[in-house]
N, C-alpha and C positions, 0 to 999 in steps of 0.2 A: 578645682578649675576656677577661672578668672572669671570675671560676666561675662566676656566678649566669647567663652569657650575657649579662651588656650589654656593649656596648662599653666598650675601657680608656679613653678619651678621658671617658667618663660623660656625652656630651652627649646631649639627647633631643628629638625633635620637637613641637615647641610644640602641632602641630594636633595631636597624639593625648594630649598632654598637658594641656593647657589649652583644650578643649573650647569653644567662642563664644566664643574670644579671636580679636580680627580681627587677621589678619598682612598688614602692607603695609610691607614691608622697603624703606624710603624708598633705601637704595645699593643695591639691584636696580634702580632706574629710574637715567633723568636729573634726573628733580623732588628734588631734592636741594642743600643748598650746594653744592657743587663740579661741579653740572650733569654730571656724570658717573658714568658705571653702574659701579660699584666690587665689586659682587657679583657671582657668578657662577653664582646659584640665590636662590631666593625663598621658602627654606622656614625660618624664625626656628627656634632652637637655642638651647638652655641646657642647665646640669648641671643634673641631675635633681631635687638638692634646691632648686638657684632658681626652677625650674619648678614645685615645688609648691607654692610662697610665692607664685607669680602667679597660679596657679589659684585658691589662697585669694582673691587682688587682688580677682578675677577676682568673686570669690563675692560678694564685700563692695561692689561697684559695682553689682553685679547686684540688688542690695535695693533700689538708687539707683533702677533703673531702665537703667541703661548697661551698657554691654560697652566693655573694653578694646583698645587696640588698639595693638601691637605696630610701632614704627616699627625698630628697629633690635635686635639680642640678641647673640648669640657673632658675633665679627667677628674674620677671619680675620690673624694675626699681618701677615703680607703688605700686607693693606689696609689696616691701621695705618701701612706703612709709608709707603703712598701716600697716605694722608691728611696727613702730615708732610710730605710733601714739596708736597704742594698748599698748606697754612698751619703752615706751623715756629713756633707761637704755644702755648705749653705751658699758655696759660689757659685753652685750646677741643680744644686736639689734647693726647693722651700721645705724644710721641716712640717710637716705635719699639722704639727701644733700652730700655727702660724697661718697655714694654707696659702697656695701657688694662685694667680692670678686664673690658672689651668681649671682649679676648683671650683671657679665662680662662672666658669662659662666665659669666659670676656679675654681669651688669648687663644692664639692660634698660632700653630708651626707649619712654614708652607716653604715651598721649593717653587721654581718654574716646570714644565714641561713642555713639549712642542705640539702644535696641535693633533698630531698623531698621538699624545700621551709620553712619547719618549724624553726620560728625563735628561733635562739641561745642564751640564758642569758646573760645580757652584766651587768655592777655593777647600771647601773642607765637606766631610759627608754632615750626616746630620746627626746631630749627640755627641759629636767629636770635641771635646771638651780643651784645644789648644789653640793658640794664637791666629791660628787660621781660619777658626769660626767667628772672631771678630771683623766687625765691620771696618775695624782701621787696617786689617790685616792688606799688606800693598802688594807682596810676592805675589808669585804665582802665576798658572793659566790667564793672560789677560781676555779671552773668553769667559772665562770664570768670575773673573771679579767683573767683570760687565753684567753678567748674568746675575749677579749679588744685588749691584746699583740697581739693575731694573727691576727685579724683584721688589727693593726697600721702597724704590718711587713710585712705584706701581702700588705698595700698601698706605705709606707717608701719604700719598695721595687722595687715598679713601678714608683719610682720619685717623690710621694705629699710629702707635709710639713704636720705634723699632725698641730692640734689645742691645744693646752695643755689644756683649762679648757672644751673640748669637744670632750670626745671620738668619737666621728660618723665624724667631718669635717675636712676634708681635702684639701686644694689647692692646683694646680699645680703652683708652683713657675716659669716655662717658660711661662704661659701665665695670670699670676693674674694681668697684666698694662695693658690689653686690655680693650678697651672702653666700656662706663657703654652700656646697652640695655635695651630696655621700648618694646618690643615685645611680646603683650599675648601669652599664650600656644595657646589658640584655633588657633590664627594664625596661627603659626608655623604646627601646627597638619593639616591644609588645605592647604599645600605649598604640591606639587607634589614630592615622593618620588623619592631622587636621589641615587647612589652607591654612599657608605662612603668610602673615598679616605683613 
């Protein structure tokens, strides 16, 4: 633990931190690329400071009319590893060895949804690894690419860097050099709930 009591890892639970942000940690299921449950808890985690950069998102969508929704966040060193080993393609996966922005707590994969929760048309699903997951991507639903643009300005907004060949991911550039992490969810999910500073 820190002095102030947070944990030394700094990571903090989404749901007490980012209030009406929907968490559907797409590798807790099998609905995912790799059809496989890669997580082992379903509670999204970030450092604290990327966490209040999303709640700002957060705020900023909500003027739209939408709430956010959290498909992927701190992803456990381990599961990077397995993800590597399912596609060794360093244009979609970070290697391992290396570690993902994902590892350090300090990036998020987020979609819109309406404030009922119902998900918004985006030009490609999410993990969909072709030209339509780009942000320059111009075909398509122009509902969809509208829906992209406010998504990105809604996070550009509160400080992330988008991803250019990935509509959904975004990093917080003041915290993406923070050290990699190997901490399962379930762990994290059995640590005693503190106040998010």
């Amino acid at each position: 633990m820190k002095p102030d009591g947070s944990p030394a890892h700094g990571l903090v639970n989404l749901s007490l931190a980012c209030p009406g942000v929907i968490i559907d940690l797409r590798y807790a299921t099998t609905g995912n690329f790799f059809k496989a449950r890669l997580y082992d808890g379903d509670q999204g985690w970030l450092l604290a400071a990327t966490a209040k950069r999303l709640a700002a998102a957060a705020a900023a969508a909500a003027v739209h009319g939408c709430r956010l929704v959290v498909l992927d966040a701190y992803r456990p060193l381990a599961v990077q590893a397995l993800m590597w080993d399912m596609l060794p393609d360093p244009d979609f996966v970070a290697p391992a060895s290396r570690g993902s922005i994902h590892n350090r707590g300090a990036a998020v994969d987020v979609t819109l949804a309406d404030i009922a929760g119902n998900g918004l048309p985006m030009p490609s699903d999410f993990d969909e690894f072709s030209e339509r997951a780009s942000h320059r991507y111009a075909d398509g639903d122009a509902a969809a690419l509208a829906n992209r643009d406010l998504l990105r300005s809604c996070m550009v907004q509160a400080g992330f860097k988008a991803y250019d060949a990935e509509w959904w991911h975004y990093s917080d550039p003041e915290t993406r050099d923070s050290p990699l992490l190997d901490i399962p969810l379930s762990e994290l999910q059995n640590q005693p709930m503190i106040d998010v500073p």
